[in-house]
C-alpha positions as CSV (number, residue, x, y, z in Angstrom):
1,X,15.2,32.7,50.1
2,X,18.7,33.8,49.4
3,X,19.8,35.1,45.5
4,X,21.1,31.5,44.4
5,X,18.0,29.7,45.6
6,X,15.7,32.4,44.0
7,X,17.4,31.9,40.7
8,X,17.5,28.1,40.8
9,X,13.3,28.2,41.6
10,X,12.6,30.8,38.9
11,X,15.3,28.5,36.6
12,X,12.8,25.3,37.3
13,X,9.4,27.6,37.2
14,X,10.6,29.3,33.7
15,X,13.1,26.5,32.1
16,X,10.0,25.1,29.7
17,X,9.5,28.9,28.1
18,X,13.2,29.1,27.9
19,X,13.0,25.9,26.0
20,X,10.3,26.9,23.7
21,X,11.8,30.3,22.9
22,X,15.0,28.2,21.4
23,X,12.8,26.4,19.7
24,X,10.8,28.9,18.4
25,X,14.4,30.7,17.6
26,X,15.5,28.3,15.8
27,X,12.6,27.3,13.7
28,X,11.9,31.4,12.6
29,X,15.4,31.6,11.9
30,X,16.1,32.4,8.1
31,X,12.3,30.9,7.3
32,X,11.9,32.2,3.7
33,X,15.3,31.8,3.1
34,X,15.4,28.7,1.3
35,X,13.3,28.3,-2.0
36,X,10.4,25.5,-1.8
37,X,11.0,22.4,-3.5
38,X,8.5,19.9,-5.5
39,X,6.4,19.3,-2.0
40,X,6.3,22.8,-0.9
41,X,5.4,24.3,-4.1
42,X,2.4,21.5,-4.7
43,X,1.2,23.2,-1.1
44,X,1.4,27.0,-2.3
45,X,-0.2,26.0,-5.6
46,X,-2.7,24.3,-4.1
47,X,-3.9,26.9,-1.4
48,X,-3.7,29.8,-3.8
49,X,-6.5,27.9,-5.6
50,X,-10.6,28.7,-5.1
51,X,-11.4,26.1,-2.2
52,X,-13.4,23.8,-5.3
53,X,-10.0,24.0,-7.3
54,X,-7.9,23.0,-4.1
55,X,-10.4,19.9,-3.1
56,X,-10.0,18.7,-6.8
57,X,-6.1,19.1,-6.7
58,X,-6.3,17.4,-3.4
59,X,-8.6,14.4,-4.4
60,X,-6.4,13.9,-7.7
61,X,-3.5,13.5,-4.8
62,X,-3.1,11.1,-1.9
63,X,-3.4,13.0,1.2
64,X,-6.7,14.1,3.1
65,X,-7.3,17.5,3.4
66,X,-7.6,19.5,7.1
67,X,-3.7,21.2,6.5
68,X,-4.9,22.2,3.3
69,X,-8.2,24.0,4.6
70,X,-6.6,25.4,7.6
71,X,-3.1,26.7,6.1
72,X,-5.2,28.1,3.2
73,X,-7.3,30.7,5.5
74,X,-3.9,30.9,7.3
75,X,-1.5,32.1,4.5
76,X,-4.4,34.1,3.0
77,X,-3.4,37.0,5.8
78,X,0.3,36.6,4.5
79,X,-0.7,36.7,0.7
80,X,0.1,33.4,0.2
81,X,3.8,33.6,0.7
82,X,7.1,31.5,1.5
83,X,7.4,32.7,5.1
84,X,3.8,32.8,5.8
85,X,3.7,29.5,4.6
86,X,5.8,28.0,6.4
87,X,4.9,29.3,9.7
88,X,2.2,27.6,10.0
89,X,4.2,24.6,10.6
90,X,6.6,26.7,12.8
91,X,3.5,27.2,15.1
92,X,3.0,23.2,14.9
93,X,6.5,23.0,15.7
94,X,6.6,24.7,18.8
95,X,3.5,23.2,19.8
96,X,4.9,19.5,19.1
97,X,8.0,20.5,21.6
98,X,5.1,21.8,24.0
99,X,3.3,18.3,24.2
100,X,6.9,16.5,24.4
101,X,6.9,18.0,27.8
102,X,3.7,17.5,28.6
103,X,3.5,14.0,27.9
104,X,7.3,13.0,29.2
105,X,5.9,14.7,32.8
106,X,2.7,12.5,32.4
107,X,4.4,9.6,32.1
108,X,7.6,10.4,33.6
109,X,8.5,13.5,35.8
110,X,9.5,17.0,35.0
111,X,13.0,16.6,34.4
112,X,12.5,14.0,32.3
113,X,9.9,16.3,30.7
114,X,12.3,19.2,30.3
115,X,15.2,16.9,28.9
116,X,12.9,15.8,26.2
117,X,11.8,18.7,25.6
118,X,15.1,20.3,25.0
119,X,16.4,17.3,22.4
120,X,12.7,17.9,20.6
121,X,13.5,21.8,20.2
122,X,16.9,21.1,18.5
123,X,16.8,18.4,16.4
124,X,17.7,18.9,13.4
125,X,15.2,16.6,11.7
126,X,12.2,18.5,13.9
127,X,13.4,22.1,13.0
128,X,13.8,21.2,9.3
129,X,9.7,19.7,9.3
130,X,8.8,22.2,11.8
131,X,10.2,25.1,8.9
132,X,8.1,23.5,5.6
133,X,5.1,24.0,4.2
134,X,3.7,19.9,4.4
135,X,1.7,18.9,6.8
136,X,4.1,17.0,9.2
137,X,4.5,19.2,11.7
138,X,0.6,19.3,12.4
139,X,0.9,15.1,12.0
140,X,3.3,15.1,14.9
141,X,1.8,17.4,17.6
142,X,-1.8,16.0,16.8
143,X,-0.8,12.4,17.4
144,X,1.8,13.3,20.3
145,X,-1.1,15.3,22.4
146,X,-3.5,12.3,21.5
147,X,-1.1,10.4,23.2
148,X,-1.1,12.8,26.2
149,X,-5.2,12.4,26.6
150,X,-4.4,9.0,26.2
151,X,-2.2,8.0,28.9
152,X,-4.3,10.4,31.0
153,X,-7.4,8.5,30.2
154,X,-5.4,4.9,31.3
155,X,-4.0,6.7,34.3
156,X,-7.4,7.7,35.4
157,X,-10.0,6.1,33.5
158,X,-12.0,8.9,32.7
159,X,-14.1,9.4,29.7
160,X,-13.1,13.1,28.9
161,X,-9.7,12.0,28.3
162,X,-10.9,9.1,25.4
163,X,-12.8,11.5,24.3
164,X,-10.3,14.6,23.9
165,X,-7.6,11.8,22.6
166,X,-10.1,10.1,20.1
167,X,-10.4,13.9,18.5
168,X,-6.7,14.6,18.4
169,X,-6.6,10.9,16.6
170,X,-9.5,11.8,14.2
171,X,-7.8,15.3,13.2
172,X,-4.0,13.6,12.4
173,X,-6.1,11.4,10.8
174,X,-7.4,14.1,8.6
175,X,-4.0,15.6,8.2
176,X,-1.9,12.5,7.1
177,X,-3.0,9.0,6.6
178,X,-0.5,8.3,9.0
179,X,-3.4,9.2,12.0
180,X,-4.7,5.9,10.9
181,X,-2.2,3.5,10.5
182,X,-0.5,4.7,14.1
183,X,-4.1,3.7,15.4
184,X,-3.7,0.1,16.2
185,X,-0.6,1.3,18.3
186,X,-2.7,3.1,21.2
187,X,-5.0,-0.4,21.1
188,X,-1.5,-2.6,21.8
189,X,-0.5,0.0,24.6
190,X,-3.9,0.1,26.0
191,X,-3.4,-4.1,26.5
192,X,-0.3,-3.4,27.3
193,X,-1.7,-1.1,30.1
194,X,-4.0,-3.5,31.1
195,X,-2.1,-6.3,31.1
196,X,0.9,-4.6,33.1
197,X,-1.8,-3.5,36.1
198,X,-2.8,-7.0,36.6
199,X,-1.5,-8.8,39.1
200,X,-2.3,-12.1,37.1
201,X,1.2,-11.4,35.2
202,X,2.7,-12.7,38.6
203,X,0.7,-15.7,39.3
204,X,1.1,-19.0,38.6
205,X,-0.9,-19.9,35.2
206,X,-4.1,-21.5,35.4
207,X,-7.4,-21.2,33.5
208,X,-8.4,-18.8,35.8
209,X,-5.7,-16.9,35.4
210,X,-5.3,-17.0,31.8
211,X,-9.3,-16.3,31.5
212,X,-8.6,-13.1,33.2
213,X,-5.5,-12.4,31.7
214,X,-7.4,-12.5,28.3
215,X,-10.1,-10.0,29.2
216,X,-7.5,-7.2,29.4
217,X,-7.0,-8.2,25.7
218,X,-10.4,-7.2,24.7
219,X,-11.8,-3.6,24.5
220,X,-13.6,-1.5,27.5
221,X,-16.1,1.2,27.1
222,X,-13.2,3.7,27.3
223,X,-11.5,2.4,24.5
224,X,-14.4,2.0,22.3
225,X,-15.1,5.4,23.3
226,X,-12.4,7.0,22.1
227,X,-11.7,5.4,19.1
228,X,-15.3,5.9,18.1
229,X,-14.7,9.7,18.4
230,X,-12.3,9.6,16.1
231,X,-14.4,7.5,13.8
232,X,-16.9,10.3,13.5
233,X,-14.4,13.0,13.0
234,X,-12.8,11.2,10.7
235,X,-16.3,10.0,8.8
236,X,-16.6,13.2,6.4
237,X,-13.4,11.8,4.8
238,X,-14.3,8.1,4.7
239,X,-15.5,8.0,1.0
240,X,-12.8,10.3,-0.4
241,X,-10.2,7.9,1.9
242,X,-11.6,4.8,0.3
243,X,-11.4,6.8,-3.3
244,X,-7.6,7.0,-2.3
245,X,-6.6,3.9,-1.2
246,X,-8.1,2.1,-4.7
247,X,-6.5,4.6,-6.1
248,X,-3.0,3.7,-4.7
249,X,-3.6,0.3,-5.1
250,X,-4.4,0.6,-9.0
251,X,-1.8,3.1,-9.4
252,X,2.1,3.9,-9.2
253,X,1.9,7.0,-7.4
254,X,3.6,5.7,-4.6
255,X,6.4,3.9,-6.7
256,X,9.0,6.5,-5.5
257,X,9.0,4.9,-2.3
258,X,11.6,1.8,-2.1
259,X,10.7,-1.4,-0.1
260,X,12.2,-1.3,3.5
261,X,14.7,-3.7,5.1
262,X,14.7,-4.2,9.0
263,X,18.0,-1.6,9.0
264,X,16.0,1.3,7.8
265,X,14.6,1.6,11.5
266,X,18.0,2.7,13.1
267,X,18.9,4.8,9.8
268,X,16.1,6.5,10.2
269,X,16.5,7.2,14.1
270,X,19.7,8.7,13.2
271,X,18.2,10.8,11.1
272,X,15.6,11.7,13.8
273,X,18.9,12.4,16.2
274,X,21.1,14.2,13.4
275,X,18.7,15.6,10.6
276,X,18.7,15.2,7.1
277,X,19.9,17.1,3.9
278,X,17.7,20.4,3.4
279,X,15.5,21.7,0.7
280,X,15.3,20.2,-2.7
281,X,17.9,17.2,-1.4
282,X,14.9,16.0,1.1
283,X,12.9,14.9,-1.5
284,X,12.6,11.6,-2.2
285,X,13.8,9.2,-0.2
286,X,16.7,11.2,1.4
287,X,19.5,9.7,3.5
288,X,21.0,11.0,6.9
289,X,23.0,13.8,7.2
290,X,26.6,13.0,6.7
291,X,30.0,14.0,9.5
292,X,33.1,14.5,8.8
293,X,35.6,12.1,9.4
294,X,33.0,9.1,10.6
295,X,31.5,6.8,8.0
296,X,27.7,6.3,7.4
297,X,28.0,2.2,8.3
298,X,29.6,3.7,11.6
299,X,27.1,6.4,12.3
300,X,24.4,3.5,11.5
301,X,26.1,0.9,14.0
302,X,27.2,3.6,17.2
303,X,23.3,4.9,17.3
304,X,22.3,1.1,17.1
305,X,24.3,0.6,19.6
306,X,23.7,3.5,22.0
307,X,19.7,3.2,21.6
308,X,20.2,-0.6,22.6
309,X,21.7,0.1,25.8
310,X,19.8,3.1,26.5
311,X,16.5,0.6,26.6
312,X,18.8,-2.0,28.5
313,X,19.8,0.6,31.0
314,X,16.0,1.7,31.4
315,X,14.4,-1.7,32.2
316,X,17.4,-2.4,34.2
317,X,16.9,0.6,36.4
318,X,13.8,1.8,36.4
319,X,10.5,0.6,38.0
320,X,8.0,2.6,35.3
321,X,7.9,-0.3,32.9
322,X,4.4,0.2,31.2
323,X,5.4,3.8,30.9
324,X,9.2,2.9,28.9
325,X,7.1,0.4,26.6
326,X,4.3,2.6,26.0
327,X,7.0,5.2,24.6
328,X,8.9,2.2,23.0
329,X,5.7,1.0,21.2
330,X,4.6,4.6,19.8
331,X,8.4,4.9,18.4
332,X,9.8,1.4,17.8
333,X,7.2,-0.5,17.1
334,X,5.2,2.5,14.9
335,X,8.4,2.2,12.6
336,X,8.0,-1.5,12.5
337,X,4.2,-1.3,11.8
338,X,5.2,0.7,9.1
339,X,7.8,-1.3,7.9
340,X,5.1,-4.5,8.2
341,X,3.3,-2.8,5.8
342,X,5.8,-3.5,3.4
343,X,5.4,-7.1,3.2
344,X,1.6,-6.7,1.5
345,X,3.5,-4.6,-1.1
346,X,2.2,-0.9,0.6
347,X,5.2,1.0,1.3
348,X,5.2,4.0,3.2
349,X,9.0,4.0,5.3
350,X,9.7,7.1,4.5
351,X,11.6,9.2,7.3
352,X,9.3,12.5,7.4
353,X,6.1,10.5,7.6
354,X,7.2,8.9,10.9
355,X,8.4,11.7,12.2
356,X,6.5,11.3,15.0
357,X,8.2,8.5,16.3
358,X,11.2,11.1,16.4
359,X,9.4,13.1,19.1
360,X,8.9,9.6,20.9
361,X,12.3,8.8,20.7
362,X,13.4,12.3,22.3
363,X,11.1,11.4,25.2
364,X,12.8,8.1,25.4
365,X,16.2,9.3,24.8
366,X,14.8,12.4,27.9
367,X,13.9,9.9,30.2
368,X,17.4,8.1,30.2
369,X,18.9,11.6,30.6
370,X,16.8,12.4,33.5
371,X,17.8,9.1,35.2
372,X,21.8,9.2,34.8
373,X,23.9,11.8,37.2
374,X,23.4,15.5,36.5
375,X,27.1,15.7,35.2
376,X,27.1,12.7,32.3
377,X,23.7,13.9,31.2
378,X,24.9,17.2,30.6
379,X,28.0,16.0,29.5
380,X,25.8,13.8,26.8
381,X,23.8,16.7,25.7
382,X,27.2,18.8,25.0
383,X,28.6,16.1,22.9
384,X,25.2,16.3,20.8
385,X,25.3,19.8,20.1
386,X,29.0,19.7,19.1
387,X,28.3,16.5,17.2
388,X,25.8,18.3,15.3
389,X,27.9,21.0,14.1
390,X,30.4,18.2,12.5
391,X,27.8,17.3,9.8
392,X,28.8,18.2,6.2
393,X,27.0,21.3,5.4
394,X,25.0,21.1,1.7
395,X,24.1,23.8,-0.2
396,X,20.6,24.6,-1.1
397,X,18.5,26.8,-3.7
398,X,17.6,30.1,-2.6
399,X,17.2,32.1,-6.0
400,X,13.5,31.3,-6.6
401,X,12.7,33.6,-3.4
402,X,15.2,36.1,-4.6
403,X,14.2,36.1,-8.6
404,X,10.0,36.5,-7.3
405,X,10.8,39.9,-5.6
406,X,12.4,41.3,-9.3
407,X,9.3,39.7,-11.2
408,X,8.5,43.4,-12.1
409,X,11.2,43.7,-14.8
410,X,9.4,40.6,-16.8
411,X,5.9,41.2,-16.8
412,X,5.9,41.4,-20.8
413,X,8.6,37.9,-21.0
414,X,6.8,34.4,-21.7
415,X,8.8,32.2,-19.3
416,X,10.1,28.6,-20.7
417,X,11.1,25.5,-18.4
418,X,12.5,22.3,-19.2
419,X,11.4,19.8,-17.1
420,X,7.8,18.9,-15.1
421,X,9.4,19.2,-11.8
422,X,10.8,22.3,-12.4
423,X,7.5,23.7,-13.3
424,X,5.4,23.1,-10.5
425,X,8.1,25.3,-8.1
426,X,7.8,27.9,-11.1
427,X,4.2,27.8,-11.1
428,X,4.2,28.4,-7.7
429,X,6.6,31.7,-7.7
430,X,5.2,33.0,-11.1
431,X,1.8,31.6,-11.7
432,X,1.1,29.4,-15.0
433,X,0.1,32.4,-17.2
434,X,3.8,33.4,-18.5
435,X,4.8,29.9,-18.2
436,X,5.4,27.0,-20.8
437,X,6.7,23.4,-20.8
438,X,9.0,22.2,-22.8
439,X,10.8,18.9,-21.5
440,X,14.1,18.6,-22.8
441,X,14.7,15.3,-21.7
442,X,11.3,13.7,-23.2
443,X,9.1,16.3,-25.6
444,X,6.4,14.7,-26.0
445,X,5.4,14.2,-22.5
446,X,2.2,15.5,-21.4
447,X,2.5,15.6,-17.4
448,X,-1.4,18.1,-17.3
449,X,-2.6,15.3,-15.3
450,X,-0.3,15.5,-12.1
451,X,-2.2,17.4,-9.4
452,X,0.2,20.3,-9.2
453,X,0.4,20.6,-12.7
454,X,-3.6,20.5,-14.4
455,X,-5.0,21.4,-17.9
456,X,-4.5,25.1,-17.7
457,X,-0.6,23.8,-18.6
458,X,1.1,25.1,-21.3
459,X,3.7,23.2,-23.1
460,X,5.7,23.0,-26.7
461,X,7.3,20.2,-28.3
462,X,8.9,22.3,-30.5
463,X,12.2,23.4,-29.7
464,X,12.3,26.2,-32.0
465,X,9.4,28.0,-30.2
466,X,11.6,28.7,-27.4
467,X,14.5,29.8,-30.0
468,X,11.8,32.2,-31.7
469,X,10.2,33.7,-29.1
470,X,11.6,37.3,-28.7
471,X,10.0,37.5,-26.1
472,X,10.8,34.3,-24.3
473,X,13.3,33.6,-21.6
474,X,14.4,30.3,-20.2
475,X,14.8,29.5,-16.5
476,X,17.3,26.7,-15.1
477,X,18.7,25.5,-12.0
478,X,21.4,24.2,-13.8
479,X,23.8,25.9,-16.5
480,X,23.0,25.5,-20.0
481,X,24.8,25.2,-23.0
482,X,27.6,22.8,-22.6
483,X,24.9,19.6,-22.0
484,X,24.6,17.0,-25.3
485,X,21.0,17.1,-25.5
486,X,19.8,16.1,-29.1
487,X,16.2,18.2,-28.1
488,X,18.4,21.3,-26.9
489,X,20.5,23.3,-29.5
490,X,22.7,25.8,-27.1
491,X,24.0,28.0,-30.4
492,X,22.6,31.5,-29.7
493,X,22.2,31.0,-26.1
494,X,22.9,34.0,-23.7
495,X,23.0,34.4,-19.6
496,X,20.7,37.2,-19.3
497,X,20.5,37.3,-15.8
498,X,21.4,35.1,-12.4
499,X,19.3,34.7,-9.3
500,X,22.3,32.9,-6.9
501,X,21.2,29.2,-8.7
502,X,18.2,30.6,-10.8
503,X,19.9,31.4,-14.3
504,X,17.6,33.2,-17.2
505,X,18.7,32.7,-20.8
506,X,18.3,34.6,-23.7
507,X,18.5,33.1,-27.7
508,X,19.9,35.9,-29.3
């Protein structure tokens, strides 16, 4: 074997570590860097807690609770901090790319498995989940190596492989509630499956036919199997799951999320494919990221457009049809399950909880790549790395991370912020001792109940506490003093100090 054949084997052996060192590169890159935001902050709060205190603040909030026990004896080795933190989802990160490839060469080959891969380790969209501290990134890679065990099991029909998927299930189950409502999605592929492998699909119909035809509709041993297993690692959440679903349906703590039209499912592909603004900007309902020189409506229509013929070109071309519907059901048709949803009034379209239909669509998007010439696909793949670096950059805060490394100089201050949002990140940096509320906006309001927020709050209505504490200092994200605020008097105000976007105030 001469030098060029060595270096092409050892390129094919090694490419999949090469792939998962970029992605581990870019996901470590500049990690504490950016402050948290609302989301982020309710997880450092909330992990910082006794394990009692964090089970209450989870149970007053809507999401079940195996990142929160897990991250907690996590961070604890990293005191709790930004970048230890967030690494735990960096780890999830890497290991979502990981089962990318492992599932694409299950289902399709290995360069197939190594395209995917590679669009999974620099998306913008996976790197921005795969670098914060919510539970997303352990969402993704438990449902996409479920989905590994379970094409193995329909592939070979053996039990180990139910059973190893029906865990994975149970555990994303007990991550984000998203492990359930992706369920039903494994049961169509599984008919799918079944349904594809008989050769009754080619027959003339009869009522023999259509008699066996309908037995691939109903549930094996397998099946039942699996999804038992994660039944019964899912069980010692049931009653706290039930506890949260009357509770979203008798409260509003879901109002945030608009209703979904059918177009939200290509938006939020292109957000998959292109990312989405970072930080405090991807809360909410965020939008995609933004290029110069081409419109959103034509960003929208060219990746409608492109997917369209990419699944065109796929059935057209190649033979692995329950393989290129099985990915097409676990990414398409999650996102329309989702959107479904929205028609009994439960709405939950919201980009970062399906982002693992963003890994599915890489695979999709992999498999196409691997099945074009050599040259257009890496043509294609250079026109997506430039593309990316035409989106609008946007700025994002970074003083919190910078002002909680100076908190020495204002051990003896009493700490005032205007607003409840505002508070939770600050509770999270400075701890709720030194701290007190006082909206600006609205006085009176009372926010102790939010989860991230409790009884031990402080909080004034008066505005003249904060003007007669000598002590106290006020801390904004925004500049104060040339606002018209009838609850905020500016005379006597003085910049004290600046953080890059954290400002501290003085009344003099």
């Amino acid at each position: 074997m001469n030098y060029k054949q060595k270096s092409i084997y050892y390129f094919k052996k090694y490419s999949v570590y090469l792939i998962l060192l970029i992605a581990s590169g870019l996901r470590l890159y500049q990690l504490g860097r950016r402050d948290f935001w609302y989301d982020e902050a309710f997880t450092g709060i909330a992990i910082k807690e006794s394990w009692s205190g964090m089970m209450k603040m989870i149970m007053v909030d809507v999401h079940p609770p195996l990142y929160y026990l897990s991250l907690k004896f996590f961070a604890s080795f990293f005191n709790f901090s930004v970048y230890g933190i967030r690494l735990y989802s960096v780890i999830f990160g890497i290991l979502s790319v990981l089962a990318v490839y492992l599932l694409t060469r299950e289902l399709f080959n290995k360069k197939a498995a190594l395209l995917a891969s590679l669009l999974a380790a620099i998306s913008p969209f996976a790197i921005q989940y795969s670098m914060e501290a919510r539970m997303y990134s352990m969402l993704s890679f438990g449902i996409i190596i479920a989905a590994y065990f379970f094409v193995k099991g329909l592939k070979t029909e053996r039990i180990k492989y139910y059973v190893l998927f029906g865990i994975f299930l149970g555990l994303s189950a007990l991550t984000h509630y998203m492990g359930i409502i992706i369920a039903p999605i494994f049961y169509m592929i599984y008919v799918i499956w079944k349904i594809l492998k008989s050769s009754v699909v080619s027959r003339q119909l009869s009522v023999k036919s259509l008699l066996s035809l309908s037995k691939g509709v109903l549930p094996d041993k397998n099946i039942f199997f699996g999804f038992g297993v994660a039944v019964l690692v899912f069980s010692p959440w049931i009653s706290s799951f039930i506890r949260h679903m009357i509770k979203n349906a008798t409260s509003n703590s879901l109002d945030w999320i608009r209703p979904a039209n059918l177009g939200d499912i290509p938006v939020n592909i292109q957000m998959f494919i292109f990312g989405t603004p970072l930080g405090e900007m991807s809360s909410g309902m965020p939008g995609p990221n933004e290029f110069y020189g081409i419109a959103d409506i034509s960003a929208w229509v060219l990746v409608t457009v492109f997917l369209t013929l990419v699944i065109v070109y796929l059935f057209k071309y190649s033979k692995k049809t329950k393989e290129i519907v099985t990915i097409i059901t676990l990414s398409l048709g999650f996102m329309a399950l989702v959107w479904l949803f929205g028609f009994f009034g439960k709405y939950f379209f919201v980009a970062r909880y399906l982002l693992p239909a963003g890994y599915f669509i890489f695979i999709l998007l992999g498999y196409w790549l691997s099945r074009i010439r050599l040259s257009y696909s890496a043509l294609a793949v250079g026109a997506y790395i430039i593309l990316l670096f035409t989106t609008i950059p946007l700025g994002y805060s970074e003083g919190w991370n910078v002002f909680a490394k100076d908190l020495g100089k204002y051990k003896n201050n009493n700490f005032y912020i205007l607003n409840s949002f505002d508070y939770v990140i600050a509770k999270y940096y400075l701890g709720a001792d030194q701290l007190t509320l006082y909206n600006v906006d609205w006085p009176p309001y009372n926010p102790d109940y939010w989860a991230a927020i409790g009884k031990s709050l402080k909080r004034t209505e008066n505005f003249e506490d904060l003007r007669g504490d000598k002590n106290g200092l006020i801390i904004s994200n925004i500049q104060l003093g040339g606002q018209d605020n009838v609850n905020f008097d500016p005379n006597g105000l003085q910049l004290v100090a600046q953080y890059k976007n954290i400002l501290i105030y003085k009344f003099q």
